[in-house]
C-alpha positions in Angstrom: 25.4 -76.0 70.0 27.8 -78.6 68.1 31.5 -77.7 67.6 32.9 -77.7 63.5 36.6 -77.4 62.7 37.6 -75.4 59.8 40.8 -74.7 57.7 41.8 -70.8 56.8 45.6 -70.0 54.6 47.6 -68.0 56.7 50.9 -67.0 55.5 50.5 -69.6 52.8 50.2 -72.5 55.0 47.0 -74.4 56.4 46.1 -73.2 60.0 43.0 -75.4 61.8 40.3 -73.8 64.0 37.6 -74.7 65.7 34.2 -73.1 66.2 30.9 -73.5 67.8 27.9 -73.4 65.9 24.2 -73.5 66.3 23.2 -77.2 65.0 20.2 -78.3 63.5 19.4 -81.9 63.8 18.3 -83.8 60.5 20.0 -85.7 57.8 18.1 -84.3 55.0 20.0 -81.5 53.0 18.2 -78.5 54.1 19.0 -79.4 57.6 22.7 -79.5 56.5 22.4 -76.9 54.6 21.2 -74.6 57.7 24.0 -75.7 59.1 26.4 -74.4 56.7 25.0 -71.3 56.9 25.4 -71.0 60.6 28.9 -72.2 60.5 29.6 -69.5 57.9 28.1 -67.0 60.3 30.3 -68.2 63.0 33.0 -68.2 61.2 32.5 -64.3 60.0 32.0 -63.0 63.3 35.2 -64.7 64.2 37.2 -63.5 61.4 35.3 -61.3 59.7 35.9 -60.7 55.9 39.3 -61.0 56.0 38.4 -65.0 54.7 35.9 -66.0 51.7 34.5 -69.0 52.6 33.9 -72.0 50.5 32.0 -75.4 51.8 33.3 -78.3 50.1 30.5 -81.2 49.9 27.6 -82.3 48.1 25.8 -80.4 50.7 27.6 -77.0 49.4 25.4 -74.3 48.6 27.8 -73.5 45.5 28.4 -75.2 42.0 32.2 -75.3 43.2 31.5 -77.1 46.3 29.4 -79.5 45.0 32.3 -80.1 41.8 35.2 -80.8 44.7 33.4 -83.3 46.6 35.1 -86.6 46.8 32.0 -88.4 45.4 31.8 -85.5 42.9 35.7 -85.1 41.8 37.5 -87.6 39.0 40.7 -88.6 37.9 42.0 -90.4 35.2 43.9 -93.3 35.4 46.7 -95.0 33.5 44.1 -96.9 31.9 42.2 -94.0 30.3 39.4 -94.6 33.1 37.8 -91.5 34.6 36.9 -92.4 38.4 36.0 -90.3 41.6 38.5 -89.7 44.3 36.0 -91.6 46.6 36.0 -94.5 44.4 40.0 -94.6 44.1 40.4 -94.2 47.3 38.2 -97.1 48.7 39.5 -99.5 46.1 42.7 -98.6 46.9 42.2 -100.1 50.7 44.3 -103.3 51.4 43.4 -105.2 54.8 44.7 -107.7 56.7 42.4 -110.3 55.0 41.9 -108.5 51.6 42.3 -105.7 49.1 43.1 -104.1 47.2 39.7 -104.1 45.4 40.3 -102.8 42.5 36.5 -103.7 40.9 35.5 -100.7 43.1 36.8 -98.7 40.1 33.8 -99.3 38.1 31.0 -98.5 40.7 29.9 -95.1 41.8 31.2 -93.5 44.5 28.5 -94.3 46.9 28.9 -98.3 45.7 32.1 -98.1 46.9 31.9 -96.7 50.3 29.4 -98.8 51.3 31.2 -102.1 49.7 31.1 -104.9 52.6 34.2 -106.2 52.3 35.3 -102.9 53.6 34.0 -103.7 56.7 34.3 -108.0 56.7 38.1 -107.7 56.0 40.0 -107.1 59.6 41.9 -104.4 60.1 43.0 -101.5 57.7 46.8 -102.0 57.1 47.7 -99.3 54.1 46.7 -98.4 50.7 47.7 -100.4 46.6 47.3 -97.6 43.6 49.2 -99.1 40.8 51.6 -101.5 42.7 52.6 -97.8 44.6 52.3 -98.9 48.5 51.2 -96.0 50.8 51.3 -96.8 54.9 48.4 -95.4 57.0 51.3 -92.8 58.6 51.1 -89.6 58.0 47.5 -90.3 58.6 45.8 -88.4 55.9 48.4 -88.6 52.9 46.9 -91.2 50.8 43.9 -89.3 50.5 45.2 -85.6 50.0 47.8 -86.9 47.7 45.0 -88.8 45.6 42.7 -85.6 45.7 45.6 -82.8 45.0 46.0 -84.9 41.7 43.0 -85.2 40.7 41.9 -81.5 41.4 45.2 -80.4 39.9 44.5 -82.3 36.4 40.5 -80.3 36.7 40.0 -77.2 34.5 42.2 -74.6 35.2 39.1 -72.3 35.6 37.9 -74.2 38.6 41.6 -73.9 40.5 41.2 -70.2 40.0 38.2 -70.6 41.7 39.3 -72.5 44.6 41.9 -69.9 44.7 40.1 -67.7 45.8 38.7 -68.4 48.7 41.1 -68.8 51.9 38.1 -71.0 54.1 37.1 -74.0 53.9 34.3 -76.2 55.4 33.0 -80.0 55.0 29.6 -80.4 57.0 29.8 -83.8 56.4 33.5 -84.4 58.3 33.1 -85.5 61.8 36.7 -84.6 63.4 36.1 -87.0 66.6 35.2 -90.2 64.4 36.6 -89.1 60.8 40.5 -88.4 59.9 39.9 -87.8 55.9 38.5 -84.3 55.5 38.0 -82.8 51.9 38.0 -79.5 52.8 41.3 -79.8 54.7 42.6 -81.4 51.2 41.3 -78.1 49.3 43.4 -76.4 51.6 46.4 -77.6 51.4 46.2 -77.9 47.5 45.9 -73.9 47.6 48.9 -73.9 50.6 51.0 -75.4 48.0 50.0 -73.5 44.7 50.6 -70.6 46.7 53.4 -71.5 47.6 54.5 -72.6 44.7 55.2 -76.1 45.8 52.1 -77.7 43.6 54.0 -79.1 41.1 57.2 -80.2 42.9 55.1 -82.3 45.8 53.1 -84.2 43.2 56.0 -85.0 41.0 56.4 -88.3 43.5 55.1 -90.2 46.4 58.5 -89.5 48.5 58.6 -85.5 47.6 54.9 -85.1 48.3 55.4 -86.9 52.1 58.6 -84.1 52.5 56.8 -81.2 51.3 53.3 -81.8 53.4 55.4 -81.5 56.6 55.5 -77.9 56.6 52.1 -77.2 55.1 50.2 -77.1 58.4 50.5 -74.7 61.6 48.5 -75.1 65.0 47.4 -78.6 63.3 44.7 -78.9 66.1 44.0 -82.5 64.7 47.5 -83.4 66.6 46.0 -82.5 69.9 43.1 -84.6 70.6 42.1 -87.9 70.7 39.3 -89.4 68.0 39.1 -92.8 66.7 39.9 -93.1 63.6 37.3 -94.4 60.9 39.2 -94.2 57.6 36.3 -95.7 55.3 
């Protein structure tokens, strides 16, 4: 058995749970995808069909999922360039010996994960998007700010989707080694539609950092210990 948080709307705001889950062992996809499937059992049995259930990887065994992972998911810039989330968001690192590394723009999103300077350059100390400084508290804003925007500027026919499910998964998000979690992200982004909010927290940085405080109840992240990995 393996333990798998997940992220369900309740009364328009984001509400963490954790489940166990039987886990089959194996990188490949149909290992992972087993394990989706058992999650979403688990899940079922503990909710029942009150949630619809989306998984939010490359893993995901639909279209949608597969479209909102990080690696998957684009924005375009200033500049007229059309990048993924994961991309952004690892070029957008600054460390205490380098970064931002902005050439991470024009790899893929795999590239740029695995980019060694992300690992040879001392500790993480905040993010650079267009001279706009974000500091690594809260912990995941960066990233859900980044990936709000993007998924916000998508086809309005895939944020109907997302809208309606209320449950969302990411097989690939460790919660004792990982802070980032995509599916979190997708959560929150339907918190705030929902709630009306959307437009008002991305209008700025400062706004969007208000707002995001009352988006989450029973934040079970708060409670334990993990070591962050934000790469």
């Amino acid at each position: 058995m393996a333990k798998k948080k997940y992220f369900i709307i309740k009364d328009n705001k984001v509400k963490e749970k954790l489940i166990d889950y039987k886990f089959n062992a194996g990188f490949s996809v149909t290992q992972k995808q087993k394990n989706i499937k058992n999650i979403n059992f688990e899940i079922f049995t503990k909710e029942g069909n009150e949630h619809k259930i989306l998984e939010v990887s490359s893993k995901s065994l639909e279209d949608i999922g597969v479209k909102l992972s990080a690696f998957n998911l684009c924005i375009k810039t200033k500049k007229g360039l059309t990048i993924s989330v994961e991309s952004i968001f690892q070029a957008s690192k600054v460390f205490e010996n380098g970064g931002p590394f902005i050439d991470l723009f024009n790899v893929t999103s795999l590239e740029a994960k695995r980019d060694d300077r992300l690992q040879s350059s001392g500790r993480l100390t905040g993010f650079m998007f267009y001279n706009d400084a974000w500091d690594l508290e809260p912990q995941t804003a960066f990233y859900d700010w980044l990936y709000i925007n993007a998924l916000n500027k998508n086809d309005d026919a895939i944020i109907k989707k997302v809208l309606t499910y209320s449950a969302f998964t990411d097989i690939e998000f460790n919660h004792k080694k990982s802070i980032n979690c995509q599916a979190y992200t997708v959560a929150l982004f339907s918190s705030l539609y929902q709630r009306g909010l959307l437009q008002e927290a991305i209008s700025s940085k400062d706004v969007f950092l208000e707002i995001i405080k009352g988006a989450v109840i029973n934040n079970a992240r708060q409670n334990e210990t993990i070591q962050p990995r934000l790469i």
